[in-house]
ZADO-1210 file (C-alpha; in nm, 4 decimals, padded with zeros to 6 digits):
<atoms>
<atom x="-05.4651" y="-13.9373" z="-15.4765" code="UNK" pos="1"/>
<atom x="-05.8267" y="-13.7918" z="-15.4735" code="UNK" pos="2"/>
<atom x="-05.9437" y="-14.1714" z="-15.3346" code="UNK" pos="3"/>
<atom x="-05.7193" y="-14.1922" z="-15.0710" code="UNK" pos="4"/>
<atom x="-05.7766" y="-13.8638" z="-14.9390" code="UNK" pos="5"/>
<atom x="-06.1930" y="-13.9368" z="-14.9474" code="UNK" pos="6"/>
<atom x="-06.0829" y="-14.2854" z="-14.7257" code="UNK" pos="7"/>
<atom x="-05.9283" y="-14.1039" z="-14.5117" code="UNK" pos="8"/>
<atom x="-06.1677" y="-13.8544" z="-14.4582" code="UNK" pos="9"/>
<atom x="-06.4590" y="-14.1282" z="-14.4699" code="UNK" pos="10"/>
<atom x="-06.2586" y="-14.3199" z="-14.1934" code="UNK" pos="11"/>
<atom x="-06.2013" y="-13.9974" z="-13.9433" code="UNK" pos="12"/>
<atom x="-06.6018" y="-13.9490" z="-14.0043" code="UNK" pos="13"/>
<atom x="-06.6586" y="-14.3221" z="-13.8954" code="UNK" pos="14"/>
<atom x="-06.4031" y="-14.2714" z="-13.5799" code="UNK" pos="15"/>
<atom x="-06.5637" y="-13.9556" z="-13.5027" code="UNK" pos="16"/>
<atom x="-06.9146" y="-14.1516" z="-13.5016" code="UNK" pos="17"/>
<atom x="-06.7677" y="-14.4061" z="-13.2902" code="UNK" pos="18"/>
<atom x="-06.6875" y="-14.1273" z="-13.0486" code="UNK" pos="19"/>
<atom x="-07.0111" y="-13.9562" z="-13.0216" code="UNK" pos="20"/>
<atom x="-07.1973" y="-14.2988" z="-12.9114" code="UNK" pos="21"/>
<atom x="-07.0729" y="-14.4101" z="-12.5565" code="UNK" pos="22"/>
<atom x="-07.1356" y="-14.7659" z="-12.4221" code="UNK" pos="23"/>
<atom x="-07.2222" y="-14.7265" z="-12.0638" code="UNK" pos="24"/>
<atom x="-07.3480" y="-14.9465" z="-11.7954" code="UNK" pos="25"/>
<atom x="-07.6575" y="-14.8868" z="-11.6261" code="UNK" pos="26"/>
<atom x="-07.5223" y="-14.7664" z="-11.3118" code="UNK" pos="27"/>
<atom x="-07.3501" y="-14.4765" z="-11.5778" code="UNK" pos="28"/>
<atom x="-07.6793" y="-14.4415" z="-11.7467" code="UNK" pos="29"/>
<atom x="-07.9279" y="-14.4686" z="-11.3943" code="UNK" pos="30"/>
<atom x="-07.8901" y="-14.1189" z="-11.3435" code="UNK" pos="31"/>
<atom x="-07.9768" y="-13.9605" z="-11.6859" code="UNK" pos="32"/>
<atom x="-08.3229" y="-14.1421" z="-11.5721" code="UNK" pos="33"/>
<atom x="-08.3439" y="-13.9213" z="-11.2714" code="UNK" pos="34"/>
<atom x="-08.2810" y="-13.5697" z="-11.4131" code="UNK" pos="35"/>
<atom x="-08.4803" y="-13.3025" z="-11.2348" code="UNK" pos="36"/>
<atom x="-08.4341" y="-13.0332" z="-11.4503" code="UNK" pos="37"/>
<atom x="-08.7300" y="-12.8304" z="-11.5590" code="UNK" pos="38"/>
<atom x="-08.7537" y="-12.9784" z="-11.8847" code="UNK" pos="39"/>
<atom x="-08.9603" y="-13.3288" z="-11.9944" code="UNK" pos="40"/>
<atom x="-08.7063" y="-13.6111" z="-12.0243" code="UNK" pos="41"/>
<atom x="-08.8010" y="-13.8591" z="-12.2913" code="UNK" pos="42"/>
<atom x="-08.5809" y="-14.1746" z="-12.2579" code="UNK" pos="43"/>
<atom x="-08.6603" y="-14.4307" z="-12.5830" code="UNK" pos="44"/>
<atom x="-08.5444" y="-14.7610" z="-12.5527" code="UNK" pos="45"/>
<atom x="-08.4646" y="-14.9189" z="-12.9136" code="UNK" pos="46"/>
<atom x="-08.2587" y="-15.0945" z="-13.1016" code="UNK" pos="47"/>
<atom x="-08.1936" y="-15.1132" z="-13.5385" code="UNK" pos="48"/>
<atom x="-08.3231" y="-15.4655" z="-13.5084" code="UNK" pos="49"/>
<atom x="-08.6608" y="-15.3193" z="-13.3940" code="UNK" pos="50"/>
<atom x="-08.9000" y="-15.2514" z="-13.6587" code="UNK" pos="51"/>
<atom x="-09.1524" y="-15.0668" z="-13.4743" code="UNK" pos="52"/>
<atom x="-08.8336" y="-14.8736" z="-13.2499" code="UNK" pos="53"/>
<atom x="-08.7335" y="-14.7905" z="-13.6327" code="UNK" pos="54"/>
<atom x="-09.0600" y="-14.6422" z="-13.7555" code="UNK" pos="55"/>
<atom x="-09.1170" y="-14.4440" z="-13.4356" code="UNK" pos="56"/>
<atom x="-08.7901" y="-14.2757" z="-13.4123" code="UNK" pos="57"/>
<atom x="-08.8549" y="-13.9474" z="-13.6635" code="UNK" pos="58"/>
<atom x="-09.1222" y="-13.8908" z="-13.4137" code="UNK" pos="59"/>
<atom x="-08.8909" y="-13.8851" z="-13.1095" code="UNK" pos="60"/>
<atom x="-08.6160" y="-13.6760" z="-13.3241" code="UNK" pos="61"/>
<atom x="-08.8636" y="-13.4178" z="-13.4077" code="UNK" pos="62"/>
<atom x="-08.8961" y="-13.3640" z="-13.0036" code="UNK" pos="63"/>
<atom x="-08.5886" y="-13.2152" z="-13.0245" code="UNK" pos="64"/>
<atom x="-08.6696" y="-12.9083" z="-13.1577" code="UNK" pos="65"/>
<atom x="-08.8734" y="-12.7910" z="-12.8594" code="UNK" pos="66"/>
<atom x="-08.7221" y="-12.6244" z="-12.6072" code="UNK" pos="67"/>
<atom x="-08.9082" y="-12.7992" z="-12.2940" code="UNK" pos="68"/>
<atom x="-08.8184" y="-13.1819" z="-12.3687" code="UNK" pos="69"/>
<atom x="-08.4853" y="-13.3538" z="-12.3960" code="UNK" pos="70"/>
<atom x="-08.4437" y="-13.6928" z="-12.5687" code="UNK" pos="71"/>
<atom x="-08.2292" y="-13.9682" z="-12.4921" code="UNK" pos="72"/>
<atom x="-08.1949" y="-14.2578" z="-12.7241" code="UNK" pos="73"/>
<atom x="-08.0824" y="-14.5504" z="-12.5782" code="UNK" pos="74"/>
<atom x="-07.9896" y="-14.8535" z="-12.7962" code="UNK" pos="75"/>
<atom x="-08.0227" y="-15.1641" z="-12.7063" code="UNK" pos="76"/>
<atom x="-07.7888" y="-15.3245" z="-12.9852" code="UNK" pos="77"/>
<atom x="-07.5891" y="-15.6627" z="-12.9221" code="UNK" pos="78"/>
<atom x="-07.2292" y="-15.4933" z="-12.7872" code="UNK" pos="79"/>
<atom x="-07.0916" y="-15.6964" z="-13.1114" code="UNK" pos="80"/>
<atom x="-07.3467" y="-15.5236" z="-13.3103" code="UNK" pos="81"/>
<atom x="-07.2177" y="-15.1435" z="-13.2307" code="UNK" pos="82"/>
<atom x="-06.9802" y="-15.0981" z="-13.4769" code="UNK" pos="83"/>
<atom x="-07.1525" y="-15.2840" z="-13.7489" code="UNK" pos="84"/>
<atom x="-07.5119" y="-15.1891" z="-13.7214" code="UNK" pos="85"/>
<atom x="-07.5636" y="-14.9116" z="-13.4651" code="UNK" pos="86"/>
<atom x="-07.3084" y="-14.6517" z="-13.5980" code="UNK" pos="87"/>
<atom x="-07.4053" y="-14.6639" z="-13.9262" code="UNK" pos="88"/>
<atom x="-07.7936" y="-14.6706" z="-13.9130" code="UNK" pos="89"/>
<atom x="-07.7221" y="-14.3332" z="-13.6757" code="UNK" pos="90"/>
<atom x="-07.5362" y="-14.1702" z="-13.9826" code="UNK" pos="91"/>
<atom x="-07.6969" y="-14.2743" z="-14.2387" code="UNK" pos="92"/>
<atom x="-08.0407" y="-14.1647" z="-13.9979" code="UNK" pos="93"/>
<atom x="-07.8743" y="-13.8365" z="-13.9365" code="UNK" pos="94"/>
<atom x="-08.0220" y="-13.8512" z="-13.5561" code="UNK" pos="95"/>
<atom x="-07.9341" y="-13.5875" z="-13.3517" code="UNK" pos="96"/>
<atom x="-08.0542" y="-13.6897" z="-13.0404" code="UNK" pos="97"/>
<atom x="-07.8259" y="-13.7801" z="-12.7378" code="UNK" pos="98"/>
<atom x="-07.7767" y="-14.1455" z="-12.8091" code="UNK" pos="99"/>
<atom x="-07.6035" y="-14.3816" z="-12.5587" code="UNK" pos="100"/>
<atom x="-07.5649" y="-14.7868" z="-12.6019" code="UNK" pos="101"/>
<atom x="-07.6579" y="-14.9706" z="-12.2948" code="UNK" pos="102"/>
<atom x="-07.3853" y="-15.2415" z="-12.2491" code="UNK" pos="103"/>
<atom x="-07.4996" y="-15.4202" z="-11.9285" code="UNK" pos="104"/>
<atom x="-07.5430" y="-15.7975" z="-11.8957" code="UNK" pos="105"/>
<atom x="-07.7738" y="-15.7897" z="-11.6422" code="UNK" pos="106"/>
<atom x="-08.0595" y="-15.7229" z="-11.7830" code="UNK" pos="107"/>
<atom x="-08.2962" y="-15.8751" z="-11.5022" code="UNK" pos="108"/>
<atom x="-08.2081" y="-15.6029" z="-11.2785" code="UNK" pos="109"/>
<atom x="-08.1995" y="-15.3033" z="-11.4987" code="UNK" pos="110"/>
<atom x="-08.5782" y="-15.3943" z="-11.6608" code="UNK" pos="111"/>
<atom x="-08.7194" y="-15.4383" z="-11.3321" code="UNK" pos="112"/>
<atom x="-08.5038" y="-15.1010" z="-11.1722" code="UNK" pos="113"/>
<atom x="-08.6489" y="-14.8914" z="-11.4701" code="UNK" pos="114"/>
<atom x="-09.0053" y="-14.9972" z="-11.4327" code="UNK" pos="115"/>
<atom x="-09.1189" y="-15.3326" z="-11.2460" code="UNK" pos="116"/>
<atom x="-09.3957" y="-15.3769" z="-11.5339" code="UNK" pos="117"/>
<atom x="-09.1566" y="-15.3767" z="-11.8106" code="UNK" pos="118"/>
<atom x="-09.1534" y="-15.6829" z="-11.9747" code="UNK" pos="119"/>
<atom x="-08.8252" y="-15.6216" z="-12.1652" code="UNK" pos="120"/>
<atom x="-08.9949" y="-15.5786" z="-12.5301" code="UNK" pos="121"/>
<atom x="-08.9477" y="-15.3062" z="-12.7307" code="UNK" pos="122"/>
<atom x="-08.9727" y="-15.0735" z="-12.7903" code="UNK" pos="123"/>
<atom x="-09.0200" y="-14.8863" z="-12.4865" code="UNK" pos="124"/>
<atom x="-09.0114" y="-14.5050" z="-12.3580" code="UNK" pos="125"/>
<atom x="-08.9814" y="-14.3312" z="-11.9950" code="UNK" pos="126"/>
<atom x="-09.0991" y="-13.9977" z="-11.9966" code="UNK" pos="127"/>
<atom x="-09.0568" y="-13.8183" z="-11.6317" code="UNK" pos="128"/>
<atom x="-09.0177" y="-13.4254" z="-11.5329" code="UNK" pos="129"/>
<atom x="-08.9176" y="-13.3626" z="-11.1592" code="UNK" pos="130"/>
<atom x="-09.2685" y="-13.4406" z="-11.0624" code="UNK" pos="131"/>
<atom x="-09.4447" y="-13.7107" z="-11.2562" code="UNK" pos="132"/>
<atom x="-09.2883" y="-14.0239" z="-11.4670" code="UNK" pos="133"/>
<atom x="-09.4777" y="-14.2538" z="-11.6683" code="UNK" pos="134"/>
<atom x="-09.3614" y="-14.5485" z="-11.8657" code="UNK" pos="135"/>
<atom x="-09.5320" y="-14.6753" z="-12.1710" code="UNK" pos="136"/>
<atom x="-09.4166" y="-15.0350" z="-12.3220" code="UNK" pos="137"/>
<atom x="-09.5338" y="-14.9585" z="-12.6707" code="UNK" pos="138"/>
<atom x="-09.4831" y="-14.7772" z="-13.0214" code="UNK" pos="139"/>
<atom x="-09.5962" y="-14.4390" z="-13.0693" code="UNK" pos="140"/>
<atom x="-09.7214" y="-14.2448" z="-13.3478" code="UNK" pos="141"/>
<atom x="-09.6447" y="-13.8601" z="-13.3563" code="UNK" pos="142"/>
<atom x="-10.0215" y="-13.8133" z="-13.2712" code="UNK" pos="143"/>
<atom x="-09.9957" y="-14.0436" z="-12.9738" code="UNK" pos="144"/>
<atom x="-09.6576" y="-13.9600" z="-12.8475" code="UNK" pos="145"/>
<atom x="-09.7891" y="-13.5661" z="-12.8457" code="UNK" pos="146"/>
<atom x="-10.1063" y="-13.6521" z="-12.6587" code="UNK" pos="147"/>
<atom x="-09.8776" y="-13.8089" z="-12.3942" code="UNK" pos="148"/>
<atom x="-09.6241" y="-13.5200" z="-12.3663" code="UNK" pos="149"/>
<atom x="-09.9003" y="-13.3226" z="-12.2954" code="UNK" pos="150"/>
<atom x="-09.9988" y="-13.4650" z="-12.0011" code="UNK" pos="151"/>
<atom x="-09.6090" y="-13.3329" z="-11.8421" code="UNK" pos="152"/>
<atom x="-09.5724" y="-13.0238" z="-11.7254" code="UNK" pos="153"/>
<atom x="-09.2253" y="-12.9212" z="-11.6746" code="UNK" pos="154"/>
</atoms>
């Protein structure tokens, strides 16, 4: 009895994951790039097959605890991949930032539309208030990735 009642929560839990990750399209994700809010947007760009988008994450979750900068996580998992790698690595993770999955073939058009010097590697982060936006095609430490948010003013 106990056992099918812990399945049964364990299965809502999974569902509810499911849930909290949307798959968009990058026309449905274009304009969380464009915010102009007075906060510092930090958009990541990873995916749980990234090593170095792995390591760097704690760094971009720890963002979230000041009240100037919002963080967007935006995985780049295989579509396939969502249910089998992405949810689970976010749970077992415990991230709490906003996390969205990018499902959009066409990458050639979305690289070059987010910055035209992106080569497509990852991991890779937009930062942008409603007046300045840099893009940085790299992995950060916490030192680094402070140094840079310091250079936004909301």
């Amino acid at each position: 009895m106990f056992y099918s009642k812990y399945l049964a929560f364990l299965l809502f839990c999974f569902l509810l994951s499911a849930q909290s990750i949307p798959s968009l399209n990058y026309t449905e994700i274009k304009p969380l790039l464009n915010q102009k809010g007075d906060k510092i947007y930090v958009v990541n760009f990873w995916a749980t097959w990234c090593a170095p988008c792995i390591k760097e994450l704690p760094y971009f979750e720890s963002l979230n605890q000041r009240k100037d900068v919002e963080v967007l996580l935006v995985s780049l998992d295989f579509p396939k991949h969502k249910q089998s790698r992405l949810l689970p690595f976010v749970d077992k993770n415990k991230l709490q930032s906003k996390i969205v999955h990018l499902d959009d073939k066409d990458e050639n058009y979305w690289i070059n539309d987010i910055d035209p010097n992106w080569s497509g590697a990852l991991p890779a982060t937009l930062i942008f208030t409603k007046k300045q936006r840099g893009f940085y095609e790299q992995s950060f430490t916490a030192s680094k990735l402070d140094k840079i948010l310091k250079l936004f003013k909301p």
